[in-house]
C-alpha positions in Angstrom: 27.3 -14.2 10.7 25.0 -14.3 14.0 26.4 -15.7 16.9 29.1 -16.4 18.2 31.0 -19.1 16.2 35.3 -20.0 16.2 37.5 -17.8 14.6 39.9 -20.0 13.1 39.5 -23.3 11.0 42.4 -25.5 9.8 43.1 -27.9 7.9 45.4 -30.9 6.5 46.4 -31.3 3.0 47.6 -34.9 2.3 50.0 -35.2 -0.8 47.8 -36.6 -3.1 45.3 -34.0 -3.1 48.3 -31.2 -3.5 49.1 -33.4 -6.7 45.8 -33.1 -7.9 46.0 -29.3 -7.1 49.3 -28.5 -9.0 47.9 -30.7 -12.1 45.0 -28.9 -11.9 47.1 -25.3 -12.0 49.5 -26.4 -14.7 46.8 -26.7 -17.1 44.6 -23.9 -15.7 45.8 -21.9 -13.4 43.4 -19.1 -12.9 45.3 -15.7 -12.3 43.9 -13.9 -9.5 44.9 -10.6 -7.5 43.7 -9.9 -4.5 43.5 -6.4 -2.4 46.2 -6.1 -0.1 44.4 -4.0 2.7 46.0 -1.4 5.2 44.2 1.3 6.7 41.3 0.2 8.4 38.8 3.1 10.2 35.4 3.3 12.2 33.6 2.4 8.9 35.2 1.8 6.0 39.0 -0.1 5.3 41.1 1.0 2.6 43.5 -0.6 0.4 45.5 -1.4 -3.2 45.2 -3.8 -5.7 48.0 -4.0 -8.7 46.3 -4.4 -12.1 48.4 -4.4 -15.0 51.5 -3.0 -13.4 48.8 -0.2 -11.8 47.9 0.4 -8.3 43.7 0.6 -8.0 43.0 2.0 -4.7 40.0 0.0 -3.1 37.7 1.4 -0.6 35.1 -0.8 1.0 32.4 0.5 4.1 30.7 -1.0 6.4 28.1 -0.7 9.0 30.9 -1.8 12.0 34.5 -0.8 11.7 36.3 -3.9 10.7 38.9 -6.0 12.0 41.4 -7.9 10.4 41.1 -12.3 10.3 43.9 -14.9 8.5 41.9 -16.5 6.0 44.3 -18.5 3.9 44.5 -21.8 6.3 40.6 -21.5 6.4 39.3 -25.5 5.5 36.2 -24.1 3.3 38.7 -22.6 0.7 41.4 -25.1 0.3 39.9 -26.1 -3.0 39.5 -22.9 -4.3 42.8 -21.5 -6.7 43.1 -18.3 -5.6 43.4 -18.7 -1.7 47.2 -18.8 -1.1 47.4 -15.2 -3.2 45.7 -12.9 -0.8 48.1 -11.0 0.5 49.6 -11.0 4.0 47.0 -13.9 4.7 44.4 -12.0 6.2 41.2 -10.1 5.4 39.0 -7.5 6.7 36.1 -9.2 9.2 33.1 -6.5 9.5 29.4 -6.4 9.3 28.0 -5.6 6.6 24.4 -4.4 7.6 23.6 -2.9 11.0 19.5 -2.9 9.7 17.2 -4.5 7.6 17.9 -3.4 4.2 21.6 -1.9 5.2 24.0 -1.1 2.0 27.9 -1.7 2.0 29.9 -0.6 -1.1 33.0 -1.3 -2.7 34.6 1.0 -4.9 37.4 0.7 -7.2 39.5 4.1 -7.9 39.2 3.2 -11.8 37.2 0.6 -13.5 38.1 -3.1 -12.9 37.5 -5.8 -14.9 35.8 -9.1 -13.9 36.3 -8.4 -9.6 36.2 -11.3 -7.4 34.6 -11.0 -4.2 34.9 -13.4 -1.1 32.8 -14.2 1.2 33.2 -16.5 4.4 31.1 -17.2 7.8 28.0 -15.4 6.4 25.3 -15.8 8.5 24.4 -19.0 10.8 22.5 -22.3 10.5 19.9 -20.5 13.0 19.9 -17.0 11.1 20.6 -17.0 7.4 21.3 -13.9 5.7 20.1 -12.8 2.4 22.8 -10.6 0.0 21.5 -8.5 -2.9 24.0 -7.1 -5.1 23.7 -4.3 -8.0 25.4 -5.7 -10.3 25.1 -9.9 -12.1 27.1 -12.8 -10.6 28.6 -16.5 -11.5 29.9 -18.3 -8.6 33.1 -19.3 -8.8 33.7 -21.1 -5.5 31.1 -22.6 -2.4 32.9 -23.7 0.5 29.2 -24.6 2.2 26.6 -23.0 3.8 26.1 -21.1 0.1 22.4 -20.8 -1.6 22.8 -19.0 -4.8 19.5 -18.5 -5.9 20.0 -15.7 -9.0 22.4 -13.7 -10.7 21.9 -11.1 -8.2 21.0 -12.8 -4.8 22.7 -15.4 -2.6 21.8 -16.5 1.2 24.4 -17.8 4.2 24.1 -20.0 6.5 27.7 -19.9 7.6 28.5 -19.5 4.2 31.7 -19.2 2.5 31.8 -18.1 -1.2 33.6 -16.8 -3.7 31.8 -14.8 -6.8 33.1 -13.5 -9.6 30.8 -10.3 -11.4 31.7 -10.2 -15.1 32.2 -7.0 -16.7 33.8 -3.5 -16.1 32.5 -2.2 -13.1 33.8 0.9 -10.5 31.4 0.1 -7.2 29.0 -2.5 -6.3 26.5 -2.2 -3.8 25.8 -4.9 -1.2 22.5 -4.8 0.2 21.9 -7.4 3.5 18.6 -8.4 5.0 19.6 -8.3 8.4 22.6 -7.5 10.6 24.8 -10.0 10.7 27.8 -11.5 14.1 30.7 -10.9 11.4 31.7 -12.0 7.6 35.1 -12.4 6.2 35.2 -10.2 3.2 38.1 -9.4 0.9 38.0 -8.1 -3.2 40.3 -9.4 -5.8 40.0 -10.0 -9.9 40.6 -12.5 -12.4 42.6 -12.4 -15.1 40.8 -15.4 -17.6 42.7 -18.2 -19.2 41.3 -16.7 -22.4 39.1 -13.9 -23.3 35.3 -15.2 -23.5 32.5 -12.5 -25.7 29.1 -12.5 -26.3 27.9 -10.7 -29.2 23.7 -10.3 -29.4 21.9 -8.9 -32.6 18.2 -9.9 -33.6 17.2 -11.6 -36.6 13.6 -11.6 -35.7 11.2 -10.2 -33.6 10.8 -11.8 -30.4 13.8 -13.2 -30.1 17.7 -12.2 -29.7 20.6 -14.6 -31.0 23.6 -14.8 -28.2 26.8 -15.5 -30.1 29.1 -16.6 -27.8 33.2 -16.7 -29.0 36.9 -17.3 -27.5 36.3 -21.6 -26.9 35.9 -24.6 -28.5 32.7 -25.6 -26.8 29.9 -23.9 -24.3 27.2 -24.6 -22.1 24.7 -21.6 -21.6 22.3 -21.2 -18.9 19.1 -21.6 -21.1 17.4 -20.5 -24.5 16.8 -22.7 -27.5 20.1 -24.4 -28.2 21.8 -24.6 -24.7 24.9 -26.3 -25.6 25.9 -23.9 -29.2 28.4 -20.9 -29.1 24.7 -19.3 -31.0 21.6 -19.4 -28.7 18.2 -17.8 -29.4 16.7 -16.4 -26.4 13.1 -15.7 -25.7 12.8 -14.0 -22.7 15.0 -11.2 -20.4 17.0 -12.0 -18.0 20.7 -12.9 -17.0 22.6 -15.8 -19.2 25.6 -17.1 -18.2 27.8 -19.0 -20.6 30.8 -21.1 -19.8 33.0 -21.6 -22.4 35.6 -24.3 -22.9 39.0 -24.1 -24.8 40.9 -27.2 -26.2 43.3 -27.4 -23.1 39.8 -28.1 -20.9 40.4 -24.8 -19.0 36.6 -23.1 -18.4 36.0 -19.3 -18.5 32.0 -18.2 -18.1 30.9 -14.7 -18.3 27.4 -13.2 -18.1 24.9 -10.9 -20.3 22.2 -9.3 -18.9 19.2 -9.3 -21.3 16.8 -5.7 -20.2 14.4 -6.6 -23.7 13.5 -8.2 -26.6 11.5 -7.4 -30.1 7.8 -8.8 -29.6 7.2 -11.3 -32.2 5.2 -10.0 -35.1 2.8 -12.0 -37.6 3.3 -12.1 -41.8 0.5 -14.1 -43.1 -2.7 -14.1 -45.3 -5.5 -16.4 -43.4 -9.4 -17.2 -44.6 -11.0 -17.4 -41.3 -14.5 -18.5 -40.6 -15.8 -17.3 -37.1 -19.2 -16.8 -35.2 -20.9 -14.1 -34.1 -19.5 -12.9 -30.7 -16.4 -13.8 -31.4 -12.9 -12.3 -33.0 -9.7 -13.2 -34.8 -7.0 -10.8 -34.7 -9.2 -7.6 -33.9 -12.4 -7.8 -35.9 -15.1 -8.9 -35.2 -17.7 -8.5 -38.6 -17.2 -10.2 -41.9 -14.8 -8.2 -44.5 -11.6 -8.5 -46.2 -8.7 -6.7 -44.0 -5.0 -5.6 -45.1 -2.9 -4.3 -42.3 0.3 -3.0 -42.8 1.9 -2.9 -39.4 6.0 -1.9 -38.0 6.5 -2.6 -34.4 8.7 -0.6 -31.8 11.7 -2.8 -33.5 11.1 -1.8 -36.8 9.9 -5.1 -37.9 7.6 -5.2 -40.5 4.1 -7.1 -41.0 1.7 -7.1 -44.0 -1.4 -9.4 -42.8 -4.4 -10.1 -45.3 -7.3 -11.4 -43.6 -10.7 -12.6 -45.4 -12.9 -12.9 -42.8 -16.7 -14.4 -42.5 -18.7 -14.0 -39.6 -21.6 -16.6 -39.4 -24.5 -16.1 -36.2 -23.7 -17.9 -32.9 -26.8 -18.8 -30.8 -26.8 -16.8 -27.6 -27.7 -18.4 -24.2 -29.0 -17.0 -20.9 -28.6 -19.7 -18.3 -29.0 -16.9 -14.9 -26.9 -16.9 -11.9 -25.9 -18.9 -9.7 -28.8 -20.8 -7.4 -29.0 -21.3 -3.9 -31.2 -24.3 -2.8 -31.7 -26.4 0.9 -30.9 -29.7 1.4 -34.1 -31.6 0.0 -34.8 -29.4 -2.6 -34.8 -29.0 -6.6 -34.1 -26.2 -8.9 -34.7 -26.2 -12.2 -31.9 -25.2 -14.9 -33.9 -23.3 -17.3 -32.0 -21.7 -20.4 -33.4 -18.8 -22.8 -32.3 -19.1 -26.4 -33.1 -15.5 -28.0 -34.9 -15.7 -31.2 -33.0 -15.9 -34.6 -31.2 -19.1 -33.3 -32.2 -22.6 -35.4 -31.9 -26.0 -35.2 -30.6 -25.9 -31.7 -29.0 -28.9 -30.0 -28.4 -29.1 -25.9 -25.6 -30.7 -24.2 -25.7 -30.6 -20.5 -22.5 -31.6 -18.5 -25.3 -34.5 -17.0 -25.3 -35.7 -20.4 -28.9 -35.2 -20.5 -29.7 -33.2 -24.0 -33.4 -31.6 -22.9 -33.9 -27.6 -23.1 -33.9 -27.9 -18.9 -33.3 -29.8 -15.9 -34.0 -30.3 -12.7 -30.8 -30.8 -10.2 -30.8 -31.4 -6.7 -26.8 -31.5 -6.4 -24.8 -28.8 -5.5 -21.9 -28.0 -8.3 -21.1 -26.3 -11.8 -23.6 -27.0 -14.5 -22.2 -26.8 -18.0 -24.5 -26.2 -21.1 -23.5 -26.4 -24.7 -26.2 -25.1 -27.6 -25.2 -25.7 -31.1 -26.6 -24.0 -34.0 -25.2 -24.9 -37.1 -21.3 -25.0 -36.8 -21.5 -22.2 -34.1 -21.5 -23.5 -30.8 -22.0 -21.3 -27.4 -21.2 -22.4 -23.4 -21.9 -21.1 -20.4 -21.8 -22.8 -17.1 -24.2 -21.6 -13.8 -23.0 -23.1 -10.3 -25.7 -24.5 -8.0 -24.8 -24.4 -4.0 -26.8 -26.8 -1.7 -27.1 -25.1 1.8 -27.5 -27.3 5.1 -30.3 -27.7 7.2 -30.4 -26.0 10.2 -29.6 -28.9 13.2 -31.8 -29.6 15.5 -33.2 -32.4 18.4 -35.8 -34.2 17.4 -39.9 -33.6 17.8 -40.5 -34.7 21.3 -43.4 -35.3 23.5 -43.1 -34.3 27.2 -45.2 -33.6 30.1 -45.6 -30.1 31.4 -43.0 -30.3 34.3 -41.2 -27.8 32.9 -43.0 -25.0 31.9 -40.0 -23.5 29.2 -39.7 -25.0 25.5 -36.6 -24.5 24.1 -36.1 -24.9 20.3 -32.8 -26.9 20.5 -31.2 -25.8 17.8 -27.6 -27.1 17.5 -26.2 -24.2 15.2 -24.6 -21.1 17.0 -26.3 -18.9 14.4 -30.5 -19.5 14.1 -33.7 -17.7 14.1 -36.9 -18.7 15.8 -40.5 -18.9 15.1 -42.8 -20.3 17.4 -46.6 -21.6 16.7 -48.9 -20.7 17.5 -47.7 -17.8 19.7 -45.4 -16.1 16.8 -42.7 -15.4 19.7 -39.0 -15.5 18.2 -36.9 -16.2 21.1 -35.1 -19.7 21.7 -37.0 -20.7 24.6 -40.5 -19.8 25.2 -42.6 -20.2 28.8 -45.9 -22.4 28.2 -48.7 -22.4 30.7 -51.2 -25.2 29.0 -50.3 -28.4 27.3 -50.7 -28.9 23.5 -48.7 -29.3 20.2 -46.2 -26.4 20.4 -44.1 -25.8 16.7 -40.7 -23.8 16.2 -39.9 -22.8 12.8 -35.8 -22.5 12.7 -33.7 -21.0 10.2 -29.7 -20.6 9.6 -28.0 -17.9 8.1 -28.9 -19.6 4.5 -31.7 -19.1 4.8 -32.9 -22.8 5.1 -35.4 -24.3 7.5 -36.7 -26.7 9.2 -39.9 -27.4 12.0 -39.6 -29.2 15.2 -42.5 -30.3 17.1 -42.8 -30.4 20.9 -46.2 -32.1 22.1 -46.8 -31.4 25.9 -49.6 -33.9 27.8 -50.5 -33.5 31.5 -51.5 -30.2 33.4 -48.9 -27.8 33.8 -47.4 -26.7 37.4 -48.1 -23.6 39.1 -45.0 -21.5 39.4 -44.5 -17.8 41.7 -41.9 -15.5 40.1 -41.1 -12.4 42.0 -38.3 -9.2 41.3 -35.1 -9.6 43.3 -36.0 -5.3 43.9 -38.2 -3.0 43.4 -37.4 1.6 43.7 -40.9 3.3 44.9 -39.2 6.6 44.2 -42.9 8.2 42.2 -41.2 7.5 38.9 -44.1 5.2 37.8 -41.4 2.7 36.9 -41.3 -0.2 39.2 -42.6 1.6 42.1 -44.8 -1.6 43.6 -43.2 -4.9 44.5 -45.9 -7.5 42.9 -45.7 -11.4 42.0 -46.8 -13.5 39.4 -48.1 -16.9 39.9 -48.5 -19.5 36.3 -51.4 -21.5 36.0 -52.8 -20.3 39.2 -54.2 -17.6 41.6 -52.7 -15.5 44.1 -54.5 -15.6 48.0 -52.5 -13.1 50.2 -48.9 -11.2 50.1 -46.9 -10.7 53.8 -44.1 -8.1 53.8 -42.1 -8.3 57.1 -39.4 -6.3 57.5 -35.7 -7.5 59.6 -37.2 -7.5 62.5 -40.0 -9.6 61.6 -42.7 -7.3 61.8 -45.7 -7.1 59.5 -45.4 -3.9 56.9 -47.7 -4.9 54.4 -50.5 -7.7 54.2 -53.3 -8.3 51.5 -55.8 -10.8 50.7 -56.5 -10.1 46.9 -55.8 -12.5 43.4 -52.8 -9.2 42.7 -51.6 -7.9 45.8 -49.2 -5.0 45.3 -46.9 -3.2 48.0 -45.5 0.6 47.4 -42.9 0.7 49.7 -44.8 2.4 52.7 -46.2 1.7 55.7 -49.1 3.8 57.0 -48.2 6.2 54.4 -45.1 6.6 54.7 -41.9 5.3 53.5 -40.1 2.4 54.8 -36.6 2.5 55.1 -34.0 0.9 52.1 -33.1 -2.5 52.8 -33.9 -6.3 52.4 -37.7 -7.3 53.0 -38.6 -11.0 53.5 -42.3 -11.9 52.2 -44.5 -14.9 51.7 -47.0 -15.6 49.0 -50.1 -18.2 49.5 -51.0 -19.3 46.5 -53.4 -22.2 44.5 -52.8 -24.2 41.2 -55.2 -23.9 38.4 -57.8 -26.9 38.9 -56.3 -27.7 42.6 -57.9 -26.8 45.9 -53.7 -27.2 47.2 -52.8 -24.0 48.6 -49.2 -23.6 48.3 -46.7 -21.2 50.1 -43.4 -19.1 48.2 -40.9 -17.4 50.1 -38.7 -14.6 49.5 -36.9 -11.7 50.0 -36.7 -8.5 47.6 -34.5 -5.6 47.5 -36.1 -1.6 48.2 -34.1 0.9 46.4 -35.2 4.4 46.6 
């Protein structure tokens, strides 16, 4: 268990219920014998159990030295026969895993027969815990909280359990998947009403025949004939039969089924197949006898007479890739040799090709005779990459952008071949932007700009004339016009550099020498293309030596 969670749980038996109890033991009374523990250390409590007349020594460990907890009032078990045997009405409470994947053990002195092991306040509603053990189960008792999901495995959720592992056994192995608060643990074994057996032998390969004896009637866990004391099984695994005498008293016990004869084939067959194809290994026409003995020493004599007839071969290609809009054309090769051939497309059209404009799995069935061949090719429609629509604008703003609306495109813009999303015109006209996704599918958009375009100065926030011939002058560029003069004042407001030119350029220096780093405010005089306007841009820019 996780948690914290009360020690102690009672309960009140009304006399009816006792009634029904005592009727149930005078007709069945299961005999159990429980450990009657005594020396309990850091990891591991010790203690006897009388067998027989014979005291078995039982040692159990544990990741947490254990305590001791009174068990027999506990409300989960009141049902269950053996409760008011344990002795001194207690049990050892430990924990039984202090990691993922932690072992406890039990061990028995000598071999017992059929031990009983219980289980209570394993795990928590909030934190189930998983037990493995190494050796087949049958549960004999589930107070609650109890999954048992195999012969091998059970999970708690505040679970209380008992189990019973059929057999002779000396030490079982508990495996947990996670630490656990505390569980109530204590070992015992039953002594059955009546002696239940299951004998196996095989009477064929594949299969194993369970015979199961001691009753009057049984129920097994699965196989052919579930409800027989003889059931044919199929497959390995753990079977679990309960048996039934005539006083209505039930006993089950378990066999553990590691393997099984493969099923072997005694037959003569005349088998008529196509080309391509085989039947039980061959593959050309011919008369075969095989004499086979499997691993189980079963026997098979097979005589085959077999005849091959041609089978029309198909090559239909790969799977095609097309854009939204477009067609492909399905177009099969049939290979030479093959005659009077009929086509069946998964259309339903019956021509030698098609043409498909859908995306999905195309299935094509050529006949030749009574040989038949099918193979299938998928066809994938891509999307279209998104986009705005074509637009016509003035030249306000002198940057196209393509407007794609996928995050993954490429660009190609006409008639300038730049591949950029946006692009910076200087002219009106019919501007085109070829886009394309990662499918490789595209699509054109137009832009058509009327009107002049505006004049625009760009300048660099700095400029470093350090004589590395990389941006050592401070110049500007005017669109769709002409540059007049450049002014370079410096924080005082004095003049450093002036020029009347159409590409004024400073380097840094003043009368030949070089002006100190810092921030320089200028002013550009400027005219539009086709304008007599002289415009003015202002600025500052950065010198970094």
């Amino acid at each position: 268990m996780l948690g914290s969670k009360p020690f102690y749980k009672y309960w009140l038996l009304g006399t009816f219920f006792v009634f029904q109890l005592c009727e149930v033991y005078s007709q069945c009374k299961p005999m159990y014998v429980w450990t009657n523990w005594q020396n309990y250390t850091h990891d591991q409590t010790i203690g006897t159990i009388e067998l027989k007349n014979k005291q078995i020594m039982v040692r159990m460990s544990f990741s947490y030295p254990p305590l001791f907890q009174y068990i027999s009032d506990f409300s989960p078990f009141l049902q269950f026969d053996g409760i008011t045997t344990i002795p001194n009405k207690h049990v050892p409470m430990v924990t039984l895993a202090s990691t993922k994947g932690s072992q406890s053990v039990v061990c028995f002195s000598e071999p017992v027969t059929n031990p009983v092991l219980l289980l209570s306040s394993l795990g928590s509603v909030n934190s189930k815990v998983t037990l493995r053990f190494s050796e087949p189960y049958i549960p004999l008792h589930n107070g609650g909280g109890t999954t048992f999901f195999d012969s091998f495995t059970l999970l708690g959720a505040e679970g209380n359990a008992v189990v019973e592992f059929p057999g002779t056994f000396t030490c079982i192995t508990i495996t947990a998947d996670k630490p656990e608060f505390y569980t109530l643990v204590t070992w015992g074994a039953l002594d059955p009403y009546f002696p239940v057996y299951i004998a196996n032998s095989s009477n064929q390969c594949g299969s194993l025949t369970l015979t199961a004896s001691g009753g009057t009637s049984y129920q097994w866990s699965g196989g052919r004939n579930p409800s027989s004391a003889t059931n044919t099984v199929t497959t390995t695994g753990v079977y679990s039969v309960t048996a039934t005498n005539q006083a209505g008293c039930k006993v089950a016990t378990l066999k553990n089924i590691q393997s099984i004869p493969k099923t072997t084939l005694t037959s003569t067959v005349n088998k008529t197949i196509c080309q391509g194809e085989s039947y039980l290994g061959y593959t050309t026409s011919g008369r075969y006898v095989d004499s086979l003995k499997t691993m189980y020493d079963c026997d098979s004599l097979r005589t085959l007479q077999l005849t091959v007839l041609e089978k029309p071969r198909i090559l239909l290609g790969n799977q095609k890739e097309i854009c939204q809009g477009q067609s492909t054309t399905l177009n099969p090769i049939i290979p030479s040799g093959s005659s009077s051939i009929a086509y069946q497309w998964s259309t339903g059209e019956s021509t030698a090709n098609i043409a498909v404009t859908q995306a999905g799995v195309y299935t094509l069935t050529v006949v030749s005779g009574i040989c038949s061949s099918t193979t299938s090719t998928s066809v994938t429609v891509q999307p279209l990459p998104r986009a705005l629509a074509d637009e016509v604008r003035s030249c306000d703003n002198p940057i196209l952008s393509a407007d794609g609306l996928d995050s993954t495109l490429t660009y190609l813009w006409e008639p300038s071949g730049e591949t950029a999303s946006t692009i910076q015109i200087h002219q009106p006209g019919t501007y085109k932007v070829r886009l394309t996704n990662s499918f490789g599918c595209s699509l054109t958009r137009t832009i058509q700009i009327t009107g002049a375009c505006p004049s625009n100065a760009f300048a660099p926030d700095s400029f470093t004339p350090n004589g590395d011939q990389i941006n050592d002058r401070f110049r500007l560029f005017v669109t769709n016009g002409s540059q007049i003069r450049l002014t370079i004042y410096n924080r005082w407001g004095d003049v450093v550099y002036s020029e009347e030119s159409a590409n004024p350029q400073w380097n840094g220096q003043l009368k030949g020498e070089d002006c100190p780093i810092g921030t320089y405010s200028y002013s550009l005089f400027y005219k539009p293309m086709g304008s007599n306007e002289v415009l003015e841009h202002r600025g500052s820019v950065l010198l970094i030596r």
